[in-house]
C-alpha positions, 0 to 999 in steps of 0.5 A: 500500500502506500503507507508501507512506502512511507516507512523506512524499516520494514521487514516481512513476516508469514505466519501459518502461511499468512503474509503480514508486511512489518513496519518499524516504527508503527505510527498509523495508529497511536499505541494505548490500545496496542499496547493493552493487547500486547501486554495481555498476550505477553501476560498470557505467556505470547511474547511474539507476534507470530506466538499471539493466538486470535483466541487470546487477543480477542478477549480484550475486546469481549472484555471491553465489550461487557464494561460498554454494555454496563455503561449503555444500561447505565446512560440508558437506565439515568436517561430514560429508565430501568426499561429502557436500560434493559432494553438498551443492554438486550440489543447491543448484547444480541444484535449480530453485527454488535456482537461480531465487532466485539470480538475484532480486536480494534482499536474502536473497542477501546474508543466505544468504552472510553467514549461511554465512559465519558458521556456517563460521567457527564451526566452524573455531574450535570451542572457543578463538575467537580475538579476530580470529574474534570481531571477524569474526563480529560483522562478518559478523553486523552486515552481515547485520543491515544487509542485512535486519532479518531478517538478526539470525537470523545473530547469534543463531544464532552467539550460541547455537553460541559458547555452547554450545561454551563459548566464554569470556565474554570472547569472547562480549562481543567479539563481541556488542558489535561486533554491537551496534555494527552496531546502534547504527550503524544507528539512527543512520542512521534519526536522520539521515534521519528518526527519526519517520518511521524509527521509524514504518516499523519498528514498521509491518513 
């Protein structure tokens, strides 16, 4: 592809017949969730890719998934009641295409709860936000930044319920410059890396 062009060091790899092109350093996608998953294969005994089980990896996502489904029962069940909380929690763990997509090993599994995690958090505050509250949220919205560039929805999505419930400009600086924090830390990782190289697949995607 054209990315692969992109990347100075690359080398290939076939696992069970199955040809995987290597690129080192990776910067298509930022590295929380990859390293979650890599981690979890390393502490399941897979200390290499061409050691790493799809059986393993995939719990990561199914676990993921169990926490989204709280937290929709959750958002559903403040919003609009117990019913609708089951209701709510009945289709997202029944309907086909959600439940293929909790078991891909993505990096919007992560976003999802990361993402869900966040809107809950806002409507249990909703008028007098808490310092804590909006350090957590940066948090939230900084690790869904670093697990997909994507991920920013999260940020500007609590930017736009903080202010529109009028939440004080003290807060909202909290909370932006923590995010920012995210942001400026994953810049940094792209320096230390490569920056031309960092820079060059960025402004590719």
């Amino acid at each position: 592809s054209g990315m692969s062009t992109i990347y100075r060091e690359s080398f290939h790899l076939t696992v069970d017949k199955l040809y995987f092109p290597m690129v080192k350093p990776y910067f298509d996608h930022p590295p929380v969730f990859g390293l979650l998953v890599g981690s979890f294969a390393v502490l399941s005994g897979q200390l290499s890719f061409d050691q790493i089980q799809l059986s393993t990896i995939r719990m990561v996502p199914i676990f993921l998934s169990i926490i989204s489904s709280l937290l929709l029962f959750l958002i559903g069940n403040r919003l609009y009641g117990f019913k609708v909380g089951i209701w709510t929690i009945l289709i997202y763990t029944t309907v086909t295409i959600f439940i293929v997509n909790q078991r891909i090993v993505v990096a919007e599994s992560l976003v999802t709860t990361l993402l869900l995690a966040s809107l809950y958090l806002t409507l249990l505050f909703p008028k007098k936000v808490p310092y804590k509250v909006a350090v957590l949220a940066g948090v939230l919205c900084g690790l869904s930044f670093l697990s997909k560039i994507l991920g920013i929805v999260t940020f500007f999505t609590v930017f736009y319920l903080f202010a529109a419930q009028k939440v004080p400009r003290r807060i909202m600086l909290i909370f932006t410059t923590v995010f920012g924090m995210f942001v400026f830390g994953f810049i940094a990782y792209g320096r230390y890396y490569g920056w031309e190289q960092f820079v060059t697949v960025q402004a590719y995607q």
